[in-house]
C-alpha positions as CSV (number, residue, x, y, z in Angstrom):
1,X,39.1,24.5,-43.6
2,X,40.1,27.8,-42.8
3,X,37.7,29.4,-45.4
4,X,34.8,27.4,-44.3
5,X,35.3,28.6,-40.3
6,X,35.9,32.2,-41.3
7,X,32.9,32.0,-44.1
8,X,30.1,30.1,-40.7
9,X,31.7,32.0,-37.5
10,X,28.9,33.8,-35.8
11,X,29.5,37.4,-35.1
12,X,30.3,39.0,-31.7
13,X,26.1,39.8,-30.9
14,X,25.1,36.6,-32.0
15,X,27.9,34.5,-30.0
16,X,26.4,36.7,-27.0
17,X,22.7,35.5,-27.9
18,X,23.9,31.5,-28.1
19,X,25.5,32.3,-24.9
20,X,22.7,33.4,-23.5
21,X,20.4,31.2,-24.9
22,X,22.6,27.8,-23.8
23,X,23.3,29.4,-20.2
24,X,18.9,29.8,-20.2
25,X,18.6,26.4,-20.9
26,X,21.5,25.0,-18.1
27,X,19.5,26.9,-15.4
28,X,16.1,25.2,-16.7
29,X,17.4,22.0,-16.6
30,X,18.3,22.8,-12.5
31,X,15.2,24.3,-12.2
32,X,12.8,22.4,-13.6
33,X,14.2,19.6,-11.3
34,X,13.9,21.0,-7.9
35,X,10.0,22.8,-9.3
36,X,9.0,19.3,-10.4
37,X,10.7,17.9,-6.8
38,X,8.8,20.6,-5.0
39,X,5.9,20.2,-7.1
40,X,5.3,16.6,-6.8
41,X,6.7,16.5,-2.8
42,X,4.1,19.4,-1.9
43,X,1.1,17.7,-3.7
44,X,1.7,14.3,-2.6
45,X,2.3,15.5,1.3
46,X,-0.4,17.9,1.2
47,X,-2.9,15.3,-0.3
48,X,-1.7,12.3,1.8
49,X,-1.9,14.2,5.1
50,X,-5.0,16.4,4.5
51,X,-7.2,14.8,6.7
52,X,-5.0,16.2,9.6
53,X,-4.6,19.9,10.8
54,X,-0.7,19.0,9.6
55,X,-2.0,18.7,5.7
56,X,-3.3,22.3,5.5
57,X,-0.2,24.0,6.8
58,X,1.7,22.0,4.3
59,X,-0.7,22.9,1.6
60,X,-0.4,26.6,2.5
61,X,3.7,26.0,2.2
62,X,3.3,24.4,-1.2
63,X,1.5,27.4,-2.4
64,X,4.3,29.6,-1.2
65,X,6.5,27.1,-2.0
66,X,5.1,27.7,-5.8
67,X,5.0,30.7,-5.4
68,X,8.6,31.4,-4.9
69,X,9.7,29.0,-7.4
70,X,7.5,31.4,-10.3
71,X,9.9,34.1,-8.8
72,X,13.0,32.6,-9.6
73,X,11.4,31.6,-13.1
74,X,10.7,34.8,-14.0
75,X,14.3,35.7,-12.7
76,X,15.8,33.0,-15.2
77,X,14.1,34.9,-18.1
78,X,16.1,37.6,-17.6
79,X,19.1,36.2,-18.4
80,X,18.0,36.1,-22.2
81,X,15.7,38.8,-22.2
82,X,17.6,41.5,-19.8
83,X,15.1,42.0,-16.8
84,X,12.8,39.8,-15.1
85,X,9.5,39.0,-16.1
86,X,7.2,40.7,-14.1
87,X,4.8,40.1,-11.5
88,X,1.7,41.1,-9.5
89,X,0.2,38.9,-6.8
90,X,-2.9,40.5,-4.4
91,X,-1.8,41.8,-1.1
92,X,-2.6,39.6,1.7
93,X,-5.8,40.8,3.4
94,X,-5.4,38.8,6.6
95,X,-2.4,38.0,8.9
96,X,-3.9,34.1,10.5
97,X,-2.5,31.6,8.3
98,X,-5.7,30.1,7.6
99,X,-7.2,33.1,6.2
100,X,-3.8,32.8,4.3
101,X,-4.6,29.4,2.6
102,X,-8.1,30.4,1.6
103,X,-6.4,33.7,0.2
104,X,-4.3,31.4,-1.9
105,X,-6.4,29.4,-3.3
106,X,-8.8,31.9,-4.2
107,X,-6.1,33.6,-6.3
108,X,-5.7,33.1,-10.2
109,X,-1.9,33.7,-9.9
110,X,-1.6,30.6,-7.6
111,X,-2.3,28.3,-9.8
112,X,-0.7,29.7,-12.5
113,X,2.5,29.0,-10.6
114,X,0.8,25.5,-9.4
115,X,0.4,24.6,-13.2
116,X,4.2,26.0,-13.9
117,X,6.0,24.2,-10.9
118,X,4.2,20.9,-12.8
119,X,3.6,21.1,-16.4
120,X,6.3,24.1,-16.8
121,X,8.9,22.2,-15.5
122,X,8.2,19.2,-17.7
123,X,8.2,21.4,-20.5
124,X,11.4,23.3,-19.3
125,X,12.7,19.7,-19.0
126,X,12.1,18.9,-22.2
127,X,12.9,21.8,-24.1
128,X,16.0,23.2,-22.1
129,X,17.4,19.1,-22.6
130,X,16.7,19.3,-26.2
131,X,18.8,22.1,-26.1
132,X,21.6,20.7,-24.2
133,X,21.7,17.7,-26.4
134,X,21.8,19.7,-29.6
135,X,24.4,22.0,-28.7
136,X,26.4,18.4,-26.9
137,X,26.3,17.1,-30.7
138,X,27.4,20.0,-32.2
139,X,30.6,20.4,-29.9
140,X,31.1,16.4,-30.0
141,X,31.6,16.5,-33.3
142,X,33.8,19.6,-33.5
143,X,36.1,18.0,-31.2
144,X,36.0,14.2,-32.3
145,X,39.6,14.8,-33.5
146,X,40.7,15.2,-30.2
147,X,38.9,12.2,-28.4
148,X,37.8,9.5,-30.9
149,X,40.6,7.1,-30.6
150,X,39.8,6.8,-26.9
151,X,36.9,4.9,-28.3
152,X,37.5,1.2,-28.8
153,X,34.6,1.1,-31.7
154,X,34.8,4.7,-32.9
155,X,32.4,7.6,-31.9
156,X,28.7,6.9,-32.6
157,X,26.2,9.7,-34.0
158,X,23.3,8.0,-35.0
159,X,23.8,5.7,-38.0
160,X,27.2,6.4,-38.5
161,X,30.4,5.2,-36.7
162,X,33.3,7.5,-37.0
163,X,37.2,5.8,-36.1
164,X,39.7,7.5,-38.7
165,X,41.3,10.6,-38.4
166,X,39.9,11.8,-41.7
167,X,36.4,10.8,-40.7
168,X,37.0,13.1,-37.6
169,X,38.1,16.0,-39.5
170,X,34.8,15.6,-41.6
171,X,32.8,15.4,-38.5
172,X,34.6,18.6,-37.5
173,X,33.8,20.4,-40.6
174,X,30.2,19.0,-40.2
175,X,29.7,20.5,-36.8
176,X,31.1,24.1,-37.8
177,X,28.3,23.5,-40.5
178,X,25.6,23.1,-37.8
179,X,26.6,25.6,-35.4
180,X,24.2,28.3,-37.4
181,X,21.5,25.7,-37.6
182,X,22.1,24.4,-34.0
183,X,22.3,27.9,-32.9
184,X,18.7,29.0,-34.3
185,X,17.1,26.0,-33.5
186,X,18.5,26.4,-29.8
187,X,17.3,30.0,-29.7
188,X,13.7,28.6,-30.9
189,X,13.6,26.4,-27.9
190,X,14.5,29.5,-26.3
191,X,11.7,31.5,-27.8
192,X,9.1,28.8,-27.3
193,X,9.9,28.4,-23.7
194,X,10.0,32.0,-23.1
195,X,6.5,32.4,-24.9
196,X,5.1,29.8,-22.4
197,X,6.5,31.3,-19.2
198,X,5.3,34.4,-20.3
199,X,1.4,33.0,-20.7
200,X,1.6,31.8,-17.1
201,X,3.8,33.7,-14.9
202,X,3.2,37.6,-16.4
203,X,0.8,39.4,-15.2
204,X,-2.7,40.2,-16.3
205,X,-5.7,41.9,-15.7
206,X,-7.1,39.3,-13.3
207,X,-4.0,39.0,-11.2
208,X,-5.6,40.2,-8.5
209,X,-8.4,37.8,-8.8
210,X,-10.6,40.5,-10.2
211,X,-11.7,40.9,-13.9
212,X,-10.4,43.7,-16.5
213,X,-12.2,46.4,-16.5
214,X,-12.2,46.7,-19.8
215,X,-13.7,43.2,-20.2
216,X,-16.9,42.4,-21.5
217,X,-18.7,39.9,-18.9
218,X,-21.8,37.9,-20.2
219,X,-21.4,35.2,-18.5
220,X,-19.0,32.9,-16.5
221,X,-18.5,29.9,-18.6
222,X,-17.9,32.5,-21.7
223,X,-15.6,34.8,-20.1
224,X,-13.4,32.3,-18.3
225,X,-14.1,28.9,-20.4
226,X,-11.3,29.4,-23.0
227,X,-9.0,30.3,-20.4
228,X,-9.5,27.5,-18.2
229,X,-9.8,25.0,-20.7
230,X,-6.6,25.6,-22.4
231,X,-4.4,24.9,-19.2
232,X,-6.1,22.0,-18.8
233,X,-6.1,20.6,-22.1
234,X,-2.3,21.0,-22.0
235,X,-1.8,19.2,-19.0
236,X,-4.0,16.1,-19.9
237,X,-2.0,15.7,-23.2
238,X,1.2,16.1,-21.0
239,X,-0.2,13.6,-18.6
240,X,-1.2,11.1,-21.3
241,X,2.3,11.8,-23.1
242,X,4.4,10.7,-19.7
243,X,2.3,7.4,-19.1
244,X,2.9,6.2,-22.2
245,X,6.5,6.8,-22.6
246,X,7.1,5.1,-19.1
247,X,4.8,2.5,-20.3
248,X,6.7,2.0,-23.5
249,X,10.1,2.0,-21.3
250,X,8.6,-0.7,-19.4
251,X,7.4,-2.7,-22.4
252,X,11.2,-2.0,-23.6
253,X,13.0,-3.4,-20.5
254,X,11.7,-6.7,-20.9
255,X,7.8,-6.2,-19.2
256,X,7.7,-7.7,-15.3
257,X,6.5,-6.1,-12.6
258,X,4.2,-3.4,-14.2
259,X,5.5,-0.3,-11.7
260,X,4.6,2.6,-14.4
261,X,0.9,2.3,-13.0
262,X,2.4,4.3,-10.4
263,X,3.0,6.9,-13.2
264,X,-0.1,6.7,-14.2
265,X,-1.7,7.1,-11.1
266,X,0.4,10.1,-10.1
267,X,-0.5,12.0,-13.4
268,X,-4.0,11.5,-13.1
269,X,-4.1,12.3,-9.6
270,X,-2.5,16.2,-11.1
271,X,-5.1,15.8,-14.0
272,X,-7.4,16.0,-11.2
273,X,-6.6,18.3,-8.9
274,X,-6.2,20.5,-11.7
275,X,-9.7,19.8,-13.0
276,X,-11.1,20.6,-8.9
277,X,-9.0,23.8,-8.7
278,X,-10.4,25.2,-12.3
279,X,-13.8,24.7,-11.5
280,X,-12.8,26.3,-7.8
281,X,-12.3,29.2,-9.5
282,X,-15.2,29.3,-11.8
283,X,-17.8,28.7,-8.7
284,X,-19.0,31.9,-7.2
285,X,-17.6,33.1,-4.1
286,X,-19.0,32.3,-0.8
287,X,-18.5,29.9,2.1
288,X,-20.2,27.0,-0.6
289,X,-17.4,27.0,-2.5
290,X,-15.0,26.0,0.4
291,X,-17.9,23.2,1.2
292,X,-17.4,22.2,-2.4
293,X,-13.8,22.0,-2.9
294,X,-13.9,20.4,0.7
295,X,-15.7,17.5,-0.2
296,X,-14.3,17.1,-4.1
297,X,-11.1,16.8,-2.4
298,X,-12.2,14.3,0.5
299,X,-13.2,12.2,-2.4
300,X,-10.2,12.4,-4.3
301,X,-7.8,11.5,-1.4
302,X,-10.6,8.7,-1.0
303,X,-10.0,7.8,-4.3
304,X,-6.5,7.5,-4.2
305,X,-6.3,5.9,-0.9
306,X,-8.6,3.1,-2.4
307,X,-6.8,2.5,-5.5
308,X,-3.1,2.7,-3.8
309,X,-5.1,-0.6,-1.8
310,X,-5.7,-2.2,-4.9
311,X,-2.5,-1.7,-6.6
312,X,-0.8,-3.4,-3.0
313,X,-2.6,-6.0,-3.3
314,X,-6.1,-6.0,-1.2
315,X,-6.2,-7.4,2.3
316,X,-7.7,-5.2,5.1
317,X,-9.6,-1.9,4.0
318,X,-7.3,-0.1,5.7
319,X,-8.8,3.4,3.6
320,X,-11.9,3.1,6.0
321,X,-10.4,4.8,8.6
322,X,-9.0,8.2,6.9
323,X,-12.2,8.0,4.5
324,X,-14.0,8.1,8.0
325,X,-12.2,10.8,9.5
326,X,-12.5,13.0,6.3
327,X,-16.2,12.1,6.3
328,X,-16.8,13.4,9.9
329,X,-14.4,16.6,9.3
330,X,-16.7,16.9,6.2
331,X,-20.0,17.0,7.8
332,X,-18.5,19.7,10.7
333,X,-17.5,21.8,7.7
334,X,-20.4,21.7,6.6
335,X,-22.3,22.0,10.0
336,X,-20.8,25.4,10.1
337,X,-21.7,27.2,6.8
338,X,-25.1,25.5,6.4
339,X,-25.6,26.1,10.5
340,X,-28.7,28.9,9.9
341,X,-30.7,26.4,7.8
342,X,-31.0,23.6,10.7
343,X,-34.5,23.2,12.3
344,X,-33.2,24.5,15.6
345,X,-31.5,27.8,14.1
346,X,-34.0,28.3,11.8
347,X,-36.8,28.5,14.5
348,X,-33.9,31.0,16.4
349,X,-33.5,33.0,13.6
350,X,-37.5,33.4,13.2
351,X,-37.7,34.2,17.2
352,X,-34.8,36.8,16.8
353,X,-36.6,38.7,13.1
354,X,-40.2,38.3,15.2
355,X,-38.6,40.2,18.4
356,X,-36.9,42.7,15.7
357,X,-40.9,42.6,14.2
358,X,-42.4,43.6,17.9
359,X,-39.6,45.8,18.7
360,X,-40.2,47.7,16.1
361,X,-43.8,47.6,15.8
362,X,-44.0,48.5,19.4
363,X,-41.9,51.6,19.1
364,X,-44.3,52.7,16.0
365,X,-47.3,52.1,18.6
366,X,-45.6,54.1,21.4
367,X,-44.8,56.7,19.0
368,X,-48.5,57.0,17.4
369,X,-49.9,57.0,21.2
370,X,-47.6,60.1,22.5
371,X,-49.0,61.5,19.1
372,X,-52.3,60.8,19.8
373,X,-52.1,62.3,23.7
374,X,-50.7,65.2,22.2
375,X,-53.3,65.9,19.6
376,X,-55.7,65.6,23.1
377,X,-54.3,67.6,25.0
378,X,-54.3,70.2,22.4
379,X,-58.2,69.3,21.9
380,X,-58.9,69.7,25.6
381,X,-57.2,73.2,25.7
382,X,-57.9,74.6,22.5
383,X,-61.7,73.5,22.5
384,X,-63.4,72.4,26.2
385,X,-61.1,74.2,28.4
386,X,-61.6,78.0,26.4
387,X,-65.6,77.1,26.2
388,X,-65.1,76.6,29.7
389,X,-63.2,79.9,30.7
390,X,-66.0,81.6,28.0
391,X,-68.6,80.2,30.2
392,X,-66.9,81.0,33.4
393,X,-66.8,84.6,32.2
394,X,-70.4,84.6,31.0
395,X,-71.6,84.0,34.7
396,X,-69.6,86.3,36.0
397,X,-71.0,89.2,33.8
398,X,-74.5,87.8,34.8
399,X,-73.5,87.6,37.9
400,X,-73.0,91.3,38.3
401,X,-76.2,92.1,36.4
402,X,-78.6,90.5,38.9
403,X,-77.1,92.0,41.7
404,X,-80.1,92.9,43.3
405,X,-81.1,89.7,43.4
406,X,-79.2,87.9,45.8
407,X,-80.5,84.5,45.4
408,X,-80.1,84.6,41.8
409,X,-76.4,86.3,42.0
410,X,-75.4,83.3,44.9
411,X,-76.5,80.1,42.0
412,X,-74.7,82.2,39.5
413,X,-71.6,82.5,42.2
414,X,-71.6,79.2,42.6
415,X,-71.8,77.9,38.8
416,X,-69.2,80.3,38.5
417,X,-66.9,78.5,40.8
418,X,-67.8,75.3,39.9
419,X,-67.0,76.4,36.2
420,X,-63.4,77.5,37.5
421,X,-62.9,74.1,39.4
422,X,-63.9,72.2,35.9
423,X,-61.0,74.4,34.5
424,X,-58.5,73.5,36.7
425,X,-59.5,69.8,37.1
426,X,-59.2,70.1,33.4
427,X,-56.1,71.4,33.1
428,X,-54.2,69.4,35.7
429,X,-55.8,66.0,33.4
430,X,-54.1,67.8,29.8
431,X,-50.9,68.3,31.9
432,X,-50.8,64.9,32.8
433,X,-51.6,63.5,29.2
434,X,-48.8,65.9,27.4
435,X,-47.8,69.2,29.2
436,X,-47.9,71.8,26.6
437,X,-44.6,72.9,27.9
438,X,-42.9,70.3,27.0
439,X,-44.3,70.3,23.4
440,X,-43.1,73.8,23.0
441,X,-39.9,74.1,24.4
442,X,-38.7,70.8,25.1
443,X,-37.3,68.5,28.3
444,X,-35.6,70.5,30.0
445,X,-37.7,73.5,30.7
446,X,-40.9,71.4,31.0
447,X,-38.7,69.9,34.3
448,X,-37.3,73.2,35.3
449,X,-41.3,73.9,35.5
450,X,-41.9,70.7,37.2
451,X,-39.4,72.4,40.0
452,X,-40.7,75.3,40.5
453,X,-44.6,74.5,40.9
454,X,-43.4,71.4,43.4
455,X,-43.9,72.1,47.0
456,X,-40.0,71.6,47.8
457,X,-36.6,73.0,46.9
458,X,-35.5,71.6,43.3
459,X,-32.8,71.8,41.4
460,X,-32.3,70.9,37.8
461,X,-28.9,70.0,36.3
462,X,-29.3,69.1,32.0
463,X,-26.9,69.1,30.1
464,X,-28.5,67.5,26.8
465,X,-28.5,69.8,23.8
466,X,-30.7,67.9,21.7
467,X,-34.4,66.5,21.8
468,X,-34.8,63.2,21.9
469,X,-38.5,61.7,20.0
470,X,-41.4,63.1,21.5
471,X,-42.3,59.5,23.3
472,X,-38.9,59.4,25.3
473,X,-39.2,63.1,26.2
474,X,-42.9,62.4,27.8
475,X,-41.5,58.9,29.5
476,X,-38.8,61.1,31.3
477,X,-40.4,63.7,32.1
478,X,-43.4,61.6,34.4
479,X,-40.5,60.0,35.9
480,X,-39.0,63.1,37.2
481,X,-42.9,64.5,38.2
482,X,-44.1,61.4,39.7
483,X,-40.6,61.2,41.5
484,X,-40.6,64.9,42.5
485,X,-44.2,64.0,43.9
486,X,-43.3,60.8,46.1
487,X,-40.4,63.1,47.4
488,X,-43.3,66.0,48.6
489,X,-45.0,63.4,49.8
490,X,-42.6,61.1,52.1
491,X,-39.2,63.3,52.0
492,X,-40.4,65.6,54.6
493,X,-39.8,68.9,52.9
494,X,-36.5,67.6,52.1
495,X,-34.7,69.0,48.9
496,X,-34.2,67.1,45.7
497,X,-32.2,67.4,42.8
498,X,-32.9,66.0,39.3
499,X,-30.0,65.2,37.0
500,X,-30.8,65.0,33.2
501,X,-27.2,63.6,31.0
502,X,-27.0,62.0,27.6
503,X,-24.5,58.9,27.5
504,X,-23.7,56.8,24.3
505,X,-27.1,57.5,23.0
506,X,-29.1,56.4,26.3
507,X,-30.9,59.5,28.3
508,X,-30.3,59.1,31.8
509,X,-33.1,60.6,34.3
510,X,-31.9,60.7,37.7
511,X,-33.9,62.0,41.1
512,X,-32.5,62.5,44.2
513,X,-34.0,63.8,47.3
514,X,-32.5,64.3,50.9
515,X,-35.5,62.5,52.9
516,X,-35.3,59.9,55.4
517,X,-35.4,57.2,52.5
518,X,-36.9,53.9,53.0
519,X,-39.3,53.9,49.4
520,X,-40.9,50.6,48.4
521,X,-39.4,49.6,44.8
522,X,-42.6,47.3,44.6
523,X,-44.9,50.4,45.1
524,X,-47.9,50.9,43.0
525,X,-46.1,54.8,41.6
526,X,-43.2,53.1,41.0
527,X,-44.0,50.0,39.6
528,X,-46.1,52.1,36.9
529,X,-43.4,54.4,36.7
530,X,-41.1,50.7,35.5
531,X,-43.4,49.7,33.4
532,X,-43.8,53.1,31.5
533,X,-39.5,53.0,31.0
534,X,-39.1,48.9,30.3
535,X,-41.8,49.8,27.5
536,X,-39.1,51.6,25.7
537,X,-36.5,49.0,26.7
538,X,-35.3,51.1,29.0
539,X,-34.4,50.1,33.1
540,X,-35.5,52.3,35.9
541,X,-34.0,51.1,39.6
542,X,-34.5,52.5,42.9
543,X,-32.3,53.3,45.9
544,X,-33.5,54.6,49.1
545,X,-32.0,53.0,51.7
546,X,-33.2,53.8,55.3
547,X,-32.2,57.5,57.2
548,X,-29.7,57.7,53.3
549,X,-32.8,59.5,51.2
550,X,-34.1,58.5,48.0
551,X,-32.9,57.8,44.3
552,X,-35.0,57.2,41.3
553,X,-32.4,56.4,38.2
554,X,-34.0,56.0,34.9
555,X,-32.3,54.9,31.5
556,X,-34.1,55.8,28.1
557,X,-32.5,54.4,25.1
558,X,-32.5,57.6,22.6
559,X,-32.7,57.6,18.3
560,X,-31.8,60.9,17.8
């Protein structure tokens, strides 16, 4: 006996690797309990109560509840393999807790823990008991000596019955035998499981939600089908595997009332959700794919609530009533991502892109006419005004040639004159179209101009460094001439002062003038002066109340 312990007893490293391996599998067996608790619990809540505002904060604590049970996975690895497996999960992007939830479930890593806390704790179940058992036989039968007379039939293993002392010392012999065997096959279990974890809870290149970028993308169902399909096929074979071994239990225990359809429902319910939260993920993003996963889980719960009816027995449709509310919570969803293609907002939406249409074609049309008075102007001086001042200077010459003939000389005066009233007539109609001042060297010294041909004491105050487009400079600067005009006219040789500022991209025109105030807003200047500024959606307002003096305010919006 002595030789045959000495010749099978494990080494000091591989004691510590069965150590490690059995102590794995005793923290699985815990664990796997309280995931498949928390996974069945946070499924079954979240699902029965998701019709209320209740439902989605206990689906957003599943997920984290999920969540934290992969964590203490991947800590359990490291008890075999010396550090925890490790992990990546996207950083949260938005602090509300519905944002949260959507976050969630939009992540791959989420329901690689959601397909862990279920299916990897029935395999960790599974696999971590095998474990147990094995290594129970093995010590069972190294110590039957000790404890098989306490048995009124003898110890049982299997097909055989053990009850003498020299059976038990066999038995002992036999188990030193299988600690090797026991040992490796344990340590299989170990590797297998590991394997597993490690294919669901490790990180990849998508743990963020995003592809590899060293992946080669041709299309959605051939980059992600393989992936996707695996999972699932794994958890329908699971889910057929459980009903049928508590369906056989039942057959076992004598039949009666048949309460594995309970089982079966609550497997295929998971076979489901998983099949709705795969092709979640395969759908392209977008506010659709929350109306889609919205109504695929309205009709499971309906689903469920209909055949948990018929299992009970009929009677009243009680489902109508959460199928209803569902329905109406439904249609608001989807009232509110679909909102732009009703009739109603659709006929808004075409009145808000015609305004932007008019807006902009208007501003095109403003812009072409300043262009347009500016190319006349420059006609008028460059081509009728200097054939005027030529003739002008013609009659004067002739003038002074027929001298002695003072009939003559006074028609040739007066042509003259009239010549030099055309001119000035002339020029006084291209200063009104575009001042050529204001071409040249911009607003503020066309106004500083407008101050000192006026007939009272102006000052100017213009701080803007920068030119705004040609149409908002003309628009601003007949404001401050038709204002500095009304003031000659009704101030009574009272001063003025004209204020030129830019603020948050709006030119502001303002006229003031010391007069006795009193200035009709509805006036004929002023009203054209209005509709010159509201044409560039700008507002022009008046103040002039009586013996307080007058002012003329004018705001331009400016694209610099």
């Amino acid at each position: 006996m002595l030789l045959v312990v000495s010749r099978f007893a494990p080494t000091s490293a591989t004691a510590q690797l069965w150590g490690r391996d059995l102590l794995f599998h005793l923290a699985g067996v815990l664990t796997s309990v309280a995931g498949f608790t928390l996974w069945t619990a946070g499924v079954s809540l979240s699902m029965g109560l998701a019709i209320t505002y209740f439902g989605l904060l206990l689906a957003l604590g599943s997920l984290l509840a999920f969540r934290w049970f992969a964590r203490v996975e991947r800590r359990r690895a490291a008890i075999v393999l010396g550090a925890p497996i490790e992990e990546h999960y996207p950083e949260a992007q938005d602090g509300r807790w519905t944002a949260r939830l959507y976050e969630l479930m939009g992540a791959r890593t989420t329901w690689r823990d959601f397909h862990w806390a279920g299916l990897g704790a029935l395999v960790v179940m599974a696999l971590s008991g095998l474990a147990i058992s094995l290594w129970g036989n093995v010590l069972g039968l190294i110590t039957l000596p000790a404890w098989y007379w306490a048995l009124p039939d003898g110890a049982e293993f299997g097909l055989f019955s053990i009850g003498t002392l020299p059976g038990a010392f066999a038995a002992t012999a036999v188990g030193i035998l299988l600690v090797p065997v026991c040992g490796a096959v344990v340590h299989a279990l170990t590797v297998a499981e590991l394997s597993a974890m490690r294919w669901l809870l490790a990180p990849r290149d998508d743990a963020a939600g995003q592809p590899s970028p060293h992946a080669t993308v041709s299309g959605p169902s051939r980059s992600r089908g393989p992936a996707l399909a695996l999972p699932l096929a794994l958890h329908v074979s699971l889910a057929l595997l459980t009903g049928l071994v508590v369906t056989i239990i039942w057959a076992a225990a004598g039949a009666g009332y048949f309460w594995p359809i309970w089982v079966w429902q609550a497997v295929g319910l998971s076979v489901v959700l998983d099949v709705i939260m795969l092709r979640t993920q395969a759908a392209r993003p977008g506010p659709e794919r929350w109306v889609a996963l919205h109504r695929e889980l309205a009709a499971t719960i309906s689903a469920l609530l209909i055949s948990i009816w018929l299992i009970t027995g009929l009677g009243t449709f009680w489902p109508f009533w959460p199928m209803l509310g569902m329905a109406v919570v439904h249609a608001l969803h989807v009232l509110i991502v679909y909102r732009d293609r009703l009739p109603l907002r659709a006929r808004e939406q075409a009145l808000v892109e015609r305004v932007d249409v008019l807006t902009r074609t208007r501003r095109g049309a403003l812009d072409v006419q300043a262009a347009e008075l500016r190319r006349i102007e420059r006609d008028l001086h460059d081509g009728a005004q200097a054939r005027l001042v030529a003739l002008s200077m013609q009659l004067g010459r002739a003038e002074e040639r027929v001298g002695d003939q003072p009939e003559l000389a006074a028609l040739l005066r007066s042509a003259r004159e009239d010549a030099g009233a055309a001119i000035t007539e002339l020029r006084d109609l291209a200063r009104g179209i575009a001042p050529p001042i204001l071409a040249d060297r911009g607003l503020t010294a066309a106004i500083e101009a407008l101050g000192r041909r006026a007939a009272i004491d102006v000052t100017v105050d213009a701080d803007p460094d920068r030119r705004p487009l040609p149409v908002v400079e003309t628009a601003a600067y007949f404001v401050v001439a038709e204002a500095l005009t009304n003031a000659a006219k009704h101030a009574g040789g009272a001063a003025a002062h004209v204020t030129l500022a830019l603020r948050d991209d709006v030119l502001v025109v303002e006229v003031a003038d010391e007069g006795p105030g009193g200035a009709d807003p509805a006036g004929g200047g002023l009203t054209g002066l209005r509709h010159r500024v509201e044409a560039l959606d700008g507002t022009l307002s008046v103040v002039s109340p009586s013996g307080g003096g007058t002012t003329i305010r004018a705001e331009l919006p400016c694209a610099w």
